[in-house]
Each structure stands twice: as C-alpha cells, then as structure tokens.
N, CA, C and O atoms as a Tripos MOL2 file, in Angstrom:
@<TRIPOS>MOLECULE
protein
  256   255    64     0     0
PROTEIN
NO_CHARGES

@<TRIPOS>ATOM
      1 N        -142.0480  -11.0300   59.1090 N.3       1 UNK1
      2 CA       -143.2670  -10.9210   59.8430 C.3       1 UNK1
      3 C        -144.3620  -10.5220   58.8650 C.2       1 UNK1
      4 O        -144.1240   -9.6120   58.0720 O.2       1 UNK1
      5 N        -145.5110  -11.1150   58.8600 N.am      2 UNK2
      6 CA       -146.7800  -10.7830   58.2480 C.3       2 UNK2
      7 C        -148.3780  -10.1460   59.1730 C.2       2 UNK2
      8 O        -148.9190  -10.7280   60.1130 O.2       2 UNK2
      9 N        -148.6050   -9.4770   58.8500 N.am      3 UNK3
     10 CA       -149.2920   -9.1020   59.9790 C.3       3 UNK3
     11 C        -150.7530   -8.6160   59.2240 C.2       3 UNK3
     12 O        -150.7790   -7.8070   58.2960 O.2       3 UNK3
     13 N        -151.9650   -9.2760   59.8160 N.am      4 UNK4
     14 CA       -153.0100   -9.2010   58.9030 C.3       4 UNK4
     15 C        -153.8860   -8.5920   59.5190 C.2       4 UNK4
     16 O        -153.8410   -8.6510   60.7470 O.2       4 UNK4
     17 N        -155.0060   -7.7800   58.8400 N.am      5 UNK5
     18 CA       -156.4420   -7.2250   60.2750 C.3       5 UNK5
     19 C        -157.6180   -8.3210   59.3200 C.2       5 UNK5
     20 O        -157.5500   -9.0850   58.3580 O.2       5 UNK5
     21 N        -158.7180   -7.7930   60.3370 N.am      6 UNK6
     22 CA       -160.0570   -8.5280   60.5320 C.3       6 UNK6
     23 C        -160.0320   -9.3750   59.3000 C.2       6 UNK6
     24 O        -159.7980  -10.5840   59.2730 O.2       6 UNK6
     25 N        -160.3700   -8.3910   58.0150 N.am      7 UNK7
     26 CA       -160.4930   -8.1940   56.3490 C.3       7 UNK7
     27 C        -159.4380   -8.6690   56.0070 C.2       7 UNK7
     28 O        -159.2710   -8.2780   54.8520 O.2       7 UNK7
     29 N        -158.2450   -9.5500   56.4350 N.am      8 UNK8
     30 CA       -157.6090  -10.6160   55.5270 C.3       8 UNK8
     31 C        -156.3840   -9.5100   54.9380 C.2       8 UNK8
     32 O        -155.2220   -9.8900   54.7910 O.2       8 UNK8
     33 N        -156.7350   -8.3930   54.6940 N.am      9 UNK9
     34 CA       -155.7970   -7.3810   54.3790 C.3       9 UNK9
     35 C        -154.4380   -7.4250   55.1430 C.2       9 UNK9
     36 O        -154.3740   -7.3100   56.3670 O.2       9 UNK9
     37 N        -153.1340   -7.6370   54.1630 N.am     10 UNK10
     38 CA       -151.9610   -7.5730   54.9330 C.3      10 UNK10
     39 C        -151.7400   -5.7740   55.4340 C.2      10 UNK10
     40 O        -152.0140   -4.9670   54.5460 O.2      10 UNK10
     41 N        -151.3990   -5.3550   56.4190 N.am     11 UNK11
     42 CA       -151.2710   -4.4960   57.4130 C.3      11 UNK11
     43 C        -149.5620   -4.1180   57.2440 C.2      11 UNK11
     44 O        -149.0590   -2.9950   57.2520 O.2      11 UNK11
     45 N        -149.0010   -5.1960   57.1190 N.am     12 UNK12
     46 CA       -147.2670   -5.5950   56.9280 C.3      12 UNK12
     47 C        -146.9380   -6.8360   57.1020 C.2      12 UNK12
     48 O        -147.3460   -7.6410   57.9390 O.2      12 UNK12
     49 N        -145.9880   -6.9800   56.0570 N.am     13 UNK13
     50 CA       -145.1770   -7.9980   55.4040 C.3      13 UNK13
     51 C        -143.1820   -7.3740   55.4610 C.2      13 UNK13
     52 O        -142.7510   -6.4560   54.7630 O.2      13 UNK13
     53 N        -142.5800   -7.9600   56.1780 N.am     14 UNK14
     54 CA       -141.6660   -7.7410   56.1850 C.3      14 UNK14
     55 C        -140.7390   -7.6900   57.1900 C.2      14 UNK14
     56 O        -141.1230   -8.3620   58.1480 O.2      14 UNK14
     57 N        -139.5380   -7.1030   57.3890 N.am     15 UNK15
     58 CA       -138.7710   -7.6570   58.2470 C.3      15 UNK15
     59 C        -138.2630   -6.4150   59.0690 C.2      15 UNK15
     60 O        -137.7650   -5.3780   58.6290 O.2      15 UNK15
     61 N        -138.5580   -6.8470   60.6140 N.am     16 UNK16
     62 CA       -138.2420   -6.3620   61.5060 C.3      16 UNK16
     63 C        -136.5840   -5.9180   62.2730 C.2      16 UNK16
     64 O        -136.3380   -6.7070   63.1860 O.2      16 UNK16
     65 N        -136.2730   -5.6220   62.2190 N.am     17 UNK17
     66 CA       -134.5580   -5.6110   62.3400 C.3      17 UNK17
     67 C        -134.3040   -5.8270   64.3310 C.2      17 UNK17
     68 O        -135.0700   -5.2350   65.0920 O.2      17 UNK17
     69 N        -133.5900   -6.3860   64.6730 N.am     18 UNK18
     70 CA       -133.3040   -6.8330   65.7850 C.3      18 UNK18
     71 C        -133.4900   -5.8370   66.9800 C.2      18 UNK18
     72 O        -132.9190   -4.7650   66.7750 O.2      18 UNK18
     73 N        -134.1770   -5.9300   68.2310 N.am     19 UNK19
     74 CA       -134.2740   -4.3190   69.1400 C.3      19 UNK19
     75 C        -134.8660   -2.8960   68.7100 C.2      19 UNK19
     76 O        -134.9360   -1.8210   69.3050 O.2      19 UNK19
     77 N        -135.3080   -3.3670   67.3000 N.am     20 UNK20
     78 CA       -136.3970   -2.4590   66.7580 C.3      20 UNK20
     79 C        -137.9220   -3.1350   67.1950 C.2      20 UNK20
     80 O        -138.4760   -4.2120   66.9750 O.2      20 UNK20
     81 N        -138.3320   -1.6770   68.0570 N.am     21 UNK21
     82 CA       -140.1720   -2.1500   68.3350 C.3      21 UNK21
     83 C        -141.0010   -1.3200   67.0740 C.2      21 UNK21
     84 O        -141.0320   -0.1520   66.6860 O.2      21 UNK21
     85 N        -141.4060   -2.1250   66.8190 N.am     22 UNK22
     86 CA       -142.5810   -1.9240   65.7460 C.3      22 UNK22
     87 C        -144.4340   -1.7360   66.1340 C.2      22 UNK22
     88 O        -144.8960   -2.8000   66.5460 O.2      22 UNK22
     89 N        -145.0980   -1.0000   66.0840 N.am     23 UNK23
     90 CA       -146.1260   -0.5460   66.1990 C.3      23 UNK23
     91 C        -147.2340   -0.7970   64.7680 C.2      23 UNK23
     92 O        -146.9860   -0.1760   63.7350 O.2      23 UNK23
     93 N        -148.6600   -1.9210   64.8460 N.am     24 UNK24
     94 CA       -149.0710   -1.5240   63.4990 C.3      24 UNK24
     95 C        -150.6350   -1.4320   64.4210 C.2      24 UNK24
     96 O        -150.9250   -1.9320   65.5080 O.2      24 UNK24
     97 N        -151.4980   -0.5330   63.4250 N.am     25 UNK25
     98 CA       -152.7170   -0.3670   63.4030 C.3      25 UNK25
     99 C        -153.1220   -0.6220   62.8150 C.2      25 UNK25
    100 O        -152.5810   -0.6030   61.7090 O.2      25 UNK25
    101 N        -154.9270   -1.2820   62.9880 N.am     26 UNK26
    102 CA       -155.7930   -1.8040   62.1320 C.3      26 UNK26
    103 C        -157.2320   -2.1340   62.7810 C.2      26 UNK26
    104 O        -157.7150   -1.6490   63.8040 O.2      26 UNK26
    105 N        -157.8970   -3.2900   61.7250 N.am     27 UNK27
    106 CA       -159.0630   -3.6590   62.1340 C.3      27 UNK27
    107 C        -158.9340   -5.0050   62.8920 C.2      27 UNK27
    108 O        -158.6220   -5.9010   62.1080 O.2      27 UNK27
    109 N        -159.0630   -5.3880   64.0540 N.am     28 UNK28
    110 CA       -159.6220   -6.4270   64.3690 C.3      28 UNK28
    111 C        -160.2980   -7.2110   63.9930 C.2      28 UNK28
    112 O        -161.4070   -6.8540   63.5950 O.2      28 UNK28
    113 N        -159.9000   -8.7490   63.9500 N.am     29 UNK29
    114 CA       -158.6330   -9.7300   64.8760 C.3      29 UNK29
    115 C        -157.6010   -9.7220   63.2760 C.2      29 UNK29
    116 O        -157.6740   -9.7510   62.0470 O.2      29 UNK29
    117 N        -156.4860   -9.6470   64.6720 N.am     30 UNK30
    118 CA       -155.3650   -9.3450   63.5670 C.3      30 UNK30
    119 C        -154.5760  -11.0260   63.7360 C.2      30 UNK30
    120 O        -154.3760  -11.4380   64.8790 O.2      30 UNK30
    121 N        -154.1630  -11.9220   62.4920 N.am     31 UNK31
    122 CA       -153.5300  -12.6590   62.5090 C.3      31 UNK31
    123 C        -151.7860  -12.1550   62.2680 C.2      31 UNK31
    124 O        -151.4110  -11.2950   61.4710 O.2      31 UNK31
    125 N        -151.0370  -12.8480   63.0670 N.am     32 UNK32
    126 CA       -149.7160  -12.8010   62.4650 C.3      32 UNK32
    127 C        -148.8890  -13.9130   62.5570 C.2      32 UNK32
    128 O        -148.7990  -14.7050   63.4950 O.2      32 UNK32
    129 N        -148.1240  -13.8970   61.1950 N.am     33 UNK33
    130 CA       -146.8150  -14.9450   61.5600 C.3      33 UNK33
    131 C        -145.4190  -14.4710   61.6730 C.2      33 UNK33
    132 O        -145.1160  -13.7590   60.7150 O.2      33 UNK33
    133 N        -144.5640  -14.6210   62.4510 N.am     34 UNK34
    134 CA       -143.1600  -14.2840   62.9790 C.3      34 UNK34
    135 C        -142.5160  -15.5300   63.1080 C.2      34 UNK34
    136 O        -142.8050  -16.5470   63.7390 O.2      34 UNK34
    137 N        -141.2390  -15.1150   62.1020 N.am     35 UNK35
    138 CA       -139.9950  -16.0390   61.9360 C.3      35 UNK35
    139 C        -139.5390  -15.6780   62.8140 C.2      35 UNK35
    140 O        -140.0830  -14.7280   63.3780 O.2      35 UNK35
    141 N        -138.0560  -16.3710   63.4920 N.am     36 UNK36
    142 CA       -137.3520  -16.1570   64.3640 C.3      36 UNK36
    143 C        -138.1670  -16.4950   65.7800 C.2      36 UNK36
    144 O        -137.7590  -16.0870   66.8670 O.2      36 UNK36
    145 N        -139.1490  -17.1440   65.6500 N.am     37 UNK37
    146 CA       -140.2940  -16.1310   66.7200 C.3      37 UNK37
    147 C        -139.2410  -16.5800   68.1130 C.2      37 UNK37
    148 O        -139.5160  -15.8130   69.0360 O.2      37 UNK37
    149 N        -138.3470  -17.3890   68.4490 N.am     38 UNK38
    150 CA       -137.7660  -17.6130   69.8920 C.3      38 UNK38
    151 C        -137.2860  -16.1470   70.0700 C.2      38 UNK38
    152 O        -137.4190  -15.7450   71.2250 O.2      38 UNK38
    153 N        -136.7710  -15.2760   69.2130 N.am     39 UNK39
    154 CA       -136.2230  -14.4850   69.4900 C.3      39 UNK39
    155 C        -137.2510  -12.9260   69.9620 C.2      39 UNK39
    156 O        -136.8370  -11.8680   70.4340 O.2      39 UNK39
    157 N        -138.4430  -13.2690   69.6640 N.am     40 UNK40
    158 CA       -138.9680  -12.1430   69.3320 C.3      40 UNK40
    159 C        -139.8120  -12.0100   69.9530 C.2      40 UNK40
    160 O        -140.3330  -13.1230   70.0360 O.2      40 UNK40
    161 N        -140.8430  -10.7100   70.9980 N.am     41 UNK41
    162 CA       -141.4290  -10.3270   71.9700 C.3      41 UNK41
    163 C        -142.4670   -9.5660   71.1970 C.2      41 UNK41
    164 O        -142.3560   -8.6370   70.3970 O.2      41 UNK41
    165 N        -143.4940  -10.2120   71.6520 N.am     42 UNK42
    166 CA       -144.7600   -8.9950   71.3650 C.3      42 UNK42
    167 C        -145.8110   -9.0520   72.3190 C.2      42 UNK42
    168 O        -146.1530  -10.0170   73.0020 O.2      42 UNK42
    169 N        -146.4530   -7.4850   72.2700 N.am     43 UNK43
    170 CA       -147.5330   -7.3310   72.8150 C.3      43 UNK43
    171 C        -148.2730   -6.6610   72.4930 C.2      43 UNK43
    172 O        -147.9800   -5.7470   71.7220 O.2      43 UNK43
    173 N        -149.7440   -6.8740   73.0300 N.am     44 UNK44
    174 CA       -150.9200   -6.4100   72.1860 C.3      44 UNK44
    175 C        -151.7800   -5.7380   73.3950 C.2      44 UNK44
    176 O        -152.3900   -6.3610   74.2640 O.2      44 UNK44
    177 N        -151.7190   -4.7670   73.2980 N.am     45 UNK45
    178 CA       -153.1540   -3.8320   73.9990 C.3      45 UNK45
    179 C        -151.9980   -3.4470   75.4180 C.2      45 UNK45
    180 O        -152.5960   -3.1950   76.4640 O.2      45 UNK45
    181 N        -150.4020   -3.3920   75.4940 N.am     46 UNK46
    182 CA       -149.8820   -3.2490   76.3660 C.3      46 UNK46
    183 C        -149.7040   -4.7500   77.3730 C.2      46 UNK46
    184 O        -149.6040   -4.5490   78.5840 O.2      46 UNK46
    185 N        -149.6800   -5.6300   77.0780 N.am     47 UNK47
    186 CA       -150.2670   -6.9340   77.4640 C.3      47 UNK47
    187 C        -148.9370   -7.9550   76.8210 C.2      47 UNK47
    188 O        -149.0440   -7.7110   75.6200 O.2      47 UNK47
    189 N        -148.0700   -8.6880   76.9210 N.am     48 UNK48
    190 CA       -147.1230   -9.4990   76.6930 C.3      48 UNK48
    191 C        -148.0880  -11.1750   76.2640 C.2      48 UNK48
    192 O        -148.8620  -11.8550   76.9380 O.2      48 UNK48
    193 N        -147.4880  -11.3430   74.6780 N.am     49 UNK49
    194 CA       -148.4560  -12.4960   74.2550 C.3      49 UNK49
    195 C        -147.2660  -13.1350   74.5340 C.2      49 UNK49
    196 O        -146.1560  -12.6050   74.5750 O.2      49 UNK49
    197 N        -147.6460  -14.7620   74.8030 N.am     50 UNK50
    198 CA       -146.8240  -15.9070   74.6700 C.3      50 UNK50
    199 C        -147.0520  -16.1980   73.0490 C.2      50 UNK50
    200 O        -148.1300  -16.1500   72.4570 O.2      50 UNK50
    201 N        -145.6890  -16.5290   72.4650 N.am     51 UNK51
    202 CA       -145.3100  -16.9610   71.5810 C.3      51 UNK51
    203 C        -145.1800  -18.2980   71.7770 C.2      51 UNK51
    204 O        -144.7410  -18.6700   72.8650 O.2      51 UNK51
    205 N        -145.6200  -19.5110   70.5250 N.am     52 UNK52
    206 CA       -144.9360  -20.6520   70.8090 C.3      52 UNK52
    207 C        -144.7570  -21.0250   68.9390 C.2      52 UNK52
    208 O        -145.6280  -21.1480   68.0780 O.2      52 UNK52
    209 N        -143.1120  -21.1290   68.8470 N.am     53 UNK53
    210 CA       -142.8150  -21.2170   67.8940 C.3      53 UNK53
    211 C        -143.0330  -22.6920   67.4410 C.2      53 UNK53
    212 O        -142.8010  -23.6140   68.2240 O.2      53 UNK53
    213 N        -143.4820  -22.9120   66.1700 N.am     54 UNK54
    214 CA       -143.6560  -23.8920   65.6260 C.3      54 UNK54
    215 C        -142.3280  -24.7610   64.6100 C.2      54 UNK54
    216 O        -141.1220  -24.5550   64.7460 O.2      54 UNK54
    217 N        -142.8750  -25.6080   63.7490 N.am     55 UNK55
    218 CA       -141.5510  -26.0510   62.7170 C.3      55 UNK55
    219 C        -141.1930  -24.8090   62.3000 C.2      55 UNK55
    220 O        -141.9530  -23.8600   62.1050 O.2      55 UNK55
    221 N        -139.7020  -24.8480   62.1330 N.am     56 UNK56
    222 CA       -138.6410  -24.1360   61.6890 C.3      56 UNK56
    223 C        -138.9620  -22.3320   62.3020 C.2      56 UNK56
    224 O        -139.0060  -21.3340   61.5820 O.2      56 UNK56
    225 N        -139.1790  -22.3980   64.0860 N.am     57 UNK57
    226 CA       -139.3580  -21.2870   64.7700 C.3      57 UNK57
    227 C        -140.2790  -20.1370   63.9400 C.2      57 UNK57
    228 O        -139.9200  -18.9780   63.7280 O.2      57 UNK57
    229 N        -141.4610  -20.7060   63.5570 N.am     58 UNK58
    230 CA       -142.2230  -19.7640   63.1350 C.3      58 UNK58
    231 C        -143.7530  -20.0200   64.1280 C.2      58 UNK58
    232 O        -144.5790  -20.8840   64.4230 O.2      58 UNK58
    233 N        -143.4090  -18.6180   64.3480 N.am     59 UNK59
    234 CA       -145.0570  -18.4700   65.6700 C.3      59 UNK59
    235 C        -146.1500  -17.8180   64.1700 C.2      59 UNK59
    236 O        -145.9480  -17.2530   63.0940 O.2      59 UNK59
    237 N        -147.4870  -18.4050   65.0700 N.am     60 UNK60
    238 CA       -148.8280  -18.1810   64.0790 C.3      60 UNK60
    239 C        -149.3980  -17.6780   65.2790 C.2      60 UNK60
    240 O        -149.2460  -18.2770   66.3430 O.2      60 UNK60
    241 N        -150.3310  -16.1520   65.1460 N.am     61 UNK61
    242 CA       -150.7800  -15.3760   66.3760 C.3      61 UNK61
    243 C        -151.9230  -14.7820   65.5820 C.2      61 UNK61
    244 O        -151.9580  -14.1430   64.5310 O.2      61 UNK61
    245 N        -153.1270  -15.3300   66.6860 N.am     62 UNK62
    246 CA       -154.2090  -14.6750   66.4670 C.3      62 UNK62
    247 C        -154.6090  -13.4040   67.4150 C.2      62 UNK62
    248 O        -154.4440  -13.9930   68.4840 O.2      62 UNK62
    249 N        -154.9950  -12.1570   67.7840 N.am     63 UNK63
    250 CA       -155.1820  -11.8010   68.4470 C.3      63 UNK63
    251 C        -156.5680  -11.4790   68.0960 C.2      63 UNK63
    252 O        -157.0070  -11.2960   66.9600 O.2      63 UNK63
    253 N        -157.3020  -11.4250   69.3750 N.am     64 UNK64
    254 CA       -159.2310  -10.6680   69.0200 C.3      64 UNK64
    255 C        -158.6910   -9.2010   68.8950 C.2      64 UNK64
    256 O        -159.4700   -8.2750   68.6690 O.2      64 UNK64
@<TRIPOS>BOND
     1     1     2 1
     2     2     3 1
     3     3     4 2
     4     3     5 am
     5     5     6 1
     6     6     7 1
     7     7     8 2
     8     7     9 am
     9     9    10 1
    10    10    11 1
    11    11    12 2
    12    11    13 am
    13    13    14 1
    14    14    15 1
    15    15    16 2
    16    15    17 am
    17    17    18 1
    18    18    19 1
    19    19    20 2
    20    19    21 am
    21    21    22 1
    22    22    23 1
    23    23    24 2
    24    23    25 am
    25    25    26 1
    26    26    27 1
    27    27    28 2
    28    27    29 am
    29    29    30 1
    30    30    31 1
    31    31    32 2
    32    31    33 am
    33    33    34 1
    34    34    35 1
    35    35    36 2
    36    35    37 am
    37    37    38 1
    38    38    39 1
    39    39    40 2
    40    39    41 am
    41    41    42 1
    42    42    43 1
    43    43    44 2
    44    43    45 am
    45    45    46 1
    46    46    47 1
    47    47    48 2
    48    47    49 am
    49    49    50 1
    50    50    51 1
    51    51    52 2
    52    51    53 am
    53    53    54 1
    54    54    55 1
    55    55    56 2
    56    55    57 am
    57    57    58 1
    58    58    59 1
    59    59    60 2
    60    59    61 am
    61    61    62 1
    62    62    63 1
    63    63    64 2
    64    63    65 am
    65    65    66 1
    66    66    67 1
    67    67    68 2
    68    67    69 am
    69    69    70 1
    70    70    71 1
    71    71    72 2
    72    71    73 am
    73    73    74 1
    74    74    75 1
    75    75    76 2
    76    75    77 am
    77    77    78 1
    78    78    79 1
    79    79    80 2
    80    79    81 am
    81    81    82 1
    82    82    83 1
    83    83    84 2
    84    83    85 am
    85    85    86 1
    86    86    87 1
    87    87    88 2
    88    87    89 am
    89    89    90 1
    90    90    91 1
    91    91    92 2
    92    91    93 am
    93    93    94 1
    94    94    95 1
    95    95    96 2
    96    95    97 am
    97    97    98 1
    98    98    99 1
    99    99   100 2
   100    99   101 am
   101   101   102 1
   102   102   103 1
   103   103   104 2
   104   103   105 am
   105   105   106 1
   106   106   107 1
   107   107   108 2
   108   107   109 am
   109   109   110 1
   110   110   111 1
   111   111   112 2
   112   111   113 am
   113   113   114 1
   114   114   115 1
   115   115   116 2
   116   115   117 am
   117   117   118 1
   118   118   119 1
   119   119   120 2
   120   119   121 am
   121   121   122 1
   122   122   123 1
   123   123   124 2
   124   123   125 am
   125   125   126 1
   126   126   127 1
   127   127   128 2
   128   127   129 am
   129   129   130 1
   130   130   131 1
   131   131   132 2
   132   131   133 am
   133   133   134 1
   134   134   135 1
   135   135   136 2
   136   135   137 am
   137   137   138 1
   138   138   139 1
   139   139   140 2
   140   139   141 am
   141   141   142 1
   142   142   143 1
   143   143   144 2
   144   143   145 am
   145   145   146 1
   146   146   147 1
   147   147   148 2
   148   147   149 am
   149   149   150 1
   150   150   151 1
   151   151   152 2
   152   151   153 am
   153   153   154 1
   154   154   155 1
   155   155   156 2
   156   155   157 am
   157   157   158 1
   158   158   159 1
   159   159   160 2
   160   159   161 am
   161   161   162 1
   162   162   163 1
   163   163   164 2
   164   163   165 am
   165   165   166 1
   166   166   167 1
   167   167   168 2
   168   167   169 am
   169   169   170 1
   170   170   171 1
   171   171   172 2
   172   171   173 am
   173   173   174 1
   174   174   175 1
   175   175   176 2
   176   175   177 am
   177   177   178 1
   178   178   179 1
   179   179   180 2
   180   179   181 am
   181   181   182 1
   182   182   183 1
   183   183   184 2
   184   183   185 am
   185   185   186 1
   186   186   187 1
   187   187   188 2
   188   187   189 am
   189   189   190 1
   190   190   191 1
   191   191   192 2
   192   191   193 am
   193   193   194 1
   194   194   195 1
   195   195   196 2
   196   195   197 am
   197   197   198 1
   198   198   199 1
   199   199   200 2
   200   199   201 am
   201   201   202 1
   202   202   203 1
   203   203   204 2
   204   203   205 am
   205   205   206 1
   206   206   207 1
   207   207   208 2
   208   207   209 am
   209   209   210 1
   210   210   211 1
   211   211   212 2
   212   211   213 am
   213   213   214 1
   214   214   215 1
   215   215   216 2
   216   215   217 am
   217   217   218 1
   218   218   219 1
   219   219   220 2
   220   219   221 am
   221   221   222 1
   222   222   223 1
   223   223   224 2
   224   223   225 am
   225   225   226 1
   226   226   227 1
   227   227   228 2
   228   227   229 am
   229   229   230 1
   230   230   231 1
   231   231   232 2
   232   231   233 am
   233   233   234 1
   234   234   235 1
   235   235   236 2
   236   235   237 am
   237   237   238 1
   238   238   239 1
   239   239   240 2
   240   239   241 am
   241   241   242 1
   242   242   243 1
   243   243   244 2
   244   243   245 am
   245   245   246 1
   246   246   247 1
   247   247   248 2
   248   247   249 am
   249   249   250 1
   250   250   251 1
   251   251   252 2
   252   251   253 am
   253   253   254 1
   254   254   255 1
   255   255   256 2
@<TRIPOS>SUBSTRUCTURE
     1 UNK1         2 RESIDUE 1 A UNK
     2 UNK2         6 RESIDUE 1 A UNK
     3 UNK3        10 RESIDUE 1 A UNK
     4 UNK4        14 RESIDUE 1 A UNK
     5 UNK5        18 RESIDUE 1 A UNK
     6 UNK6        22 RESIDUE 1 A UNK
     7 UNK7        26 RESIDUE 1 A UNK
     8 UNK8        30 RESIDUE 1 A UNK
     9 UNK9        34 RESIDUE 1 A UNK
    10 UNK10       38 RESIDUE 1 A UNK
    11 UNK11       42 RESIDUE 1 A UNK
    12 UNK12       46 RESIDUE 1 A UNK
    13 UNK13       50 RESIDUE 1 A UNK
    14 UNK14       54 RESIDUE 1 A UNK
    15 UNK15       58 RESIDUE 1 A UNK
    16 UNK16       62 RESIDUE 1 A UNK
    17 UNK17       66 RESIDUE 1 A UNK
    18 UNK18       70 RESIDUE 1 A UNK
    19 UNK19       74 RESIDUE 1 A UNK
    20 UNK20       78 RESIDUE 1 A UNK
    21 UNK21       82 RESIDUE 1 A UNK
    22 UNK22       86 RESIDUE 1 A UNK
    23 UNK23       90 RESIDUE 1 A UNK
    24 UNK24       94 RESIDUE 1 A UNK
    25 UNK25       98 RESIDUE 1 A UNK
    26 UNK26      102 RESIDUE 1 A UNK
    27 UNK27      106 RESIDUE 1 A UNK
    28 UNK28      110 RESIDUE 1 A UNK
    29 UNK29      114 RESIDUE 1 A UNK
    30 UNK30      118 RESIDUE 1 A UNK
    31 UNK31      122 RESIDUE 1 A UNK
    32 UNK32      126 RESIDUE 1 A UNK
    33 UNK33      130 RESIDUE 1 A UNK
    34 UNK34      134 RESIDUE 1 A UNK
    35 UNK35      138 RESIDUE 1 A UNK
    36 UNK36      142 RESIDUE 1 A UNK
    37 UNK37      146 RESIDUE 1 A UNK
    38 UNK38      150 RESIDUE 1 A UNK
    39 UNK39      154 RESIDUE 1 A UNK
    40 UNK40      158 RESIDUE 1 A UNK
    41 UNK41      162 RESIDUE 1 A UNK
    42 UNK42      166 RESIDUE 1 A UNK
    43 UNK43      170 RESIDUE 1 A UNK
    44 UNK44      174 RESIDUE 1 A UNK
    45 UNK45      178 RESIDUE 1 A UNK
    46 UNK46      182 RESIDUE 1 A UNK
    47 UNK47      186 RESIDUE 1 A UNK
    48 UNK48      190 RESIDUE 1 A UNK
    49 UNK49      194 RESIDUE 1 A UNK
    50 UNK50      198 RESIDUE 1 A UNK
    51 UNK51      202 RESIDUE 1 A UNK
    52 UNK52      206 RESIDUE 1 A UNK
    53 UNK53      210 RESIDUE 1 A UNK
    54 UNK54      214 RESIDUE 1 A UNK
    55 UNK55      218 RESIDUE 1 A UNK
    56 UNK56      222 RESIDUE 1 A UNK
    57 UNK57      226 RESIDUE 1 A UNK
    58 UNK58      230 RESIDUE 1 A UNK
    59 UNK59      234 RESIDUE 1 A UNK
    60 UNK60      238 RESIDUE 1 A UNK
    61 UNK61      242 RESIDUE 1 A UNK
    62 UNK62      246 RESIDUE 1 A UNK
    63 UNK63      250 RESIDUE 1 A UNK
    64 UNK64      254 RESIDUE 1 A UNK
C-alpha cells in the first residue's frame, strides 16, 4: 500500500498484514494504491470507500 497527502508526500509505503486496521494522517487529498485490493476494506472519514481493483487487483484511490 502507498498512501500519499495533498503535497505528493508519501504518508506510507508498505505492507499491511491481513485483519490489521491501519490508521494514517495527513494533508488533503490523499491518493492511494492497494495491492490485493479484492481483499481489502477501507474507509475514510468513518465512511466505507468502494474499491475497484484494476489489472493485476490493484485499486488507485483518490480521496478529497
């Protein structure tokens, strides 16, 4: 998982381990990409995003 704020700045790079929830803070809009993404649940502001995984199950997520 890569996870970016407003400023392009990576936030985190790295790997999430299975049934582990992860929490990151930053500046707004945060881009992220997630491998595995069929497998993997996120939400933003308490709010459940749809994922839609792309070639080789990798989701690309913009959030404002």
């Amino acid at each position: 998982m890569e996870v970016k704020q407003g400023d392009g700045k990576a936030i985190y790079t790295g790997t999430v381990k299975p049934g582990t929830p992860a929490e990151f803070r930053g500046t707004p809009p945060f881009s992220l990409v997630l491998g595995n993404a069929n497998q993997a649940r996120l939400e933003f502001e308490g709010k459940p995003v749809e994922l839609k995984p792309g070639p080789n199950n990798i989701a690309r997520v913009k959030l404002p």
